[in-house]
N, C-alpha and C positions, 0 to 999 in steps of 0.2 A: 504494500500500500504506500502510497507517496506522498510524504509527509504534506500539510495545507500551509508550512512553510513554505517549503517549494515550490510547492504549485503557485502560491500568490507571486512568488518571486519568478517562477517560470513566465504567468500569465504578466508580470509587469516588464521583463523582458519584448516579450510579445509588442506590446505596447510598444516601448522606447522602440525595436526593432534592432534587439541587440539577440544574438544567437543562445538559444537555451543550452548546446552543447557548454558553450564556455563556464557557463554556473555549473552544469551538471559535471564535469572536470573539473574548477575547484575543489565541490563538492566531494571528491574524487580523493583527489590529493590530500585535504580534512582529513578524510573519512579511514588512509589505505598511510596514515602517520609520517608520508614524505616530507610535511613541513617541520619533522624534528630536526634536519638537519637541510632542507632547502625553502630557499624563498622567490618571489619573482623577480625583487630587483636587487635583491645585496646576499653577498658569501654567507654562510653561514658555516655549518659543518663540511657541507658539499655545497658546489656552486650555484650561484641561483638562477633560475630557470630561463630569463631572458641571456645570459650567457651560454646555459648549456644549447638554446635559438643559434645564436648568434655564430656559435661554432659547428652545430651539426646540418645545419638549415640547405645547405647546397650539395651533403653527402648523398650519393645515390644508396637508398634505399636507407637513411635517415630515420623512418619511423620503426620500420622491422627491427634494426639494431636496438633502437633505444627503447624498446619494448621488450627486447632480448636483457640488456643490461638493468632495466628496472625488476624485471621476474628474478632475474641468476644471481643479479649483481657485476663488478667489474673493480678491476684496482689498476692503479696508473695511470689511469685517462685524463685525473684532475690534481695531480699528486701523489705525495703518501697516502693518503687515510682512503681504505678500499670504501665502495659503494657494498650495502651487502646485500644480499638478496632479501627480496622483498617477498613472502611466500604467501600474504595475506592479499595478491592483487592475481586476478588470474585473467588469462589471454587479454580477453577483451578489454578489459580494463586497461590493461598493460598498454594496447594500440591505444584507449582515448587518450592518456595519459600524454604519451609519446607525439601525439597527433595536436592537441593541445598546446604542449611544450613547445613544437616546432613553430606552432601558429603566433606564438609571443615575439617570433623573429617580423620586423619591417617589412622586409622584404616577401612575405609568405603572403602579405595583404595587397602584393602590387603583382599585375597579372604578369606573366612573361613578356618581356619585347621582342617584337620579332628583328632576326637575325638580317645586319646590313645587308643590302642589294649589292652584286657586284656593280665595280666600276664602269662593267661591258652595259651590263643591264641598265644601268641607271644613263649611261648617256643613250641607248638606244632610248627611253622612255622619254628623255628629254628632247629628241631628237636633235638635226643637225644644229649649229649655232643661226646659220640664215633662217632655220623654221622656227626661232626663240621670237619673242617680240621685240621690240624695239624699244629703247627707253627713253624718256621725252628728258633732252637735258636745258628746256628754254627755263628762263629764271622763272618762279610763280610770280604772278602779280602780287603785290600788296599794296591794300590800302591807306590810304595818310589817315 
């Protein structure tokens, strides 16, 4: 049953037109004791979760791993002090978790650019320089 916390706060979400996912990962994180030792914006035990963004955000396959390292655990990646396995979050949870995380990154809310045009391509699309227009170089008028 889902708490009438939640729901009020789901349904005001709704509202503002902010993602109910994001509460329900908080919620998440609360709930599965990661904020003992992480936060969003500052170090804590382990590092906080807009840096762990910030470093994993453009690795292919990004969320897999860091759903693999929040279930097992992992050491080295942030230092000494190992991450340990977290046995009280299972798969699915692991992906929102990981999914969440990633979405803290800048860049995850700007959609892809597409990749420059070659040089061939763009001057054929510009065509020749006699097919450009012309540009008017008379001084503009102005008024006194």
């Amino acid at each position: 049953m889902i708490s009438s916390t939640f729901r009020r706060l789901a349904l005001l979400c709704c509202a503002l037109g902010l993602p109910v996912a994001a509460i329900a990962s908080e919620q998440l994180i609360k709930s599965k004791a990661c904020i003992a030792c992480h936060s969003v914006e500052r170090k804590i035990v382990g590092p906080s979760f807009k840096d762990i963004a910030a470093k994993r955000h453009a690795e292919d396959g990004a969320a897999a791993a860091m759903a693999e390292r929040i279930r097992k655990g992992s050491k080295g990646q942030w230092g000494p002090v190992p991450m340990p396995p977290n046995t009280r979050v299972n798969e699915a949870e692991a992906q929102a978790l990981a999914q969440w995380i990633l979405s803290l990154h800048p860049a995850s809310a700007t959609p892809a650019k597409a990749p420059p045009a070659s040089d061939q391509a763009t001057d054929s699309a510009k065509g020749s320089p006699k097919d450009q227009p012309k540009e008017d170089k008379a001084t503009p008028m102005v008024k006194p």
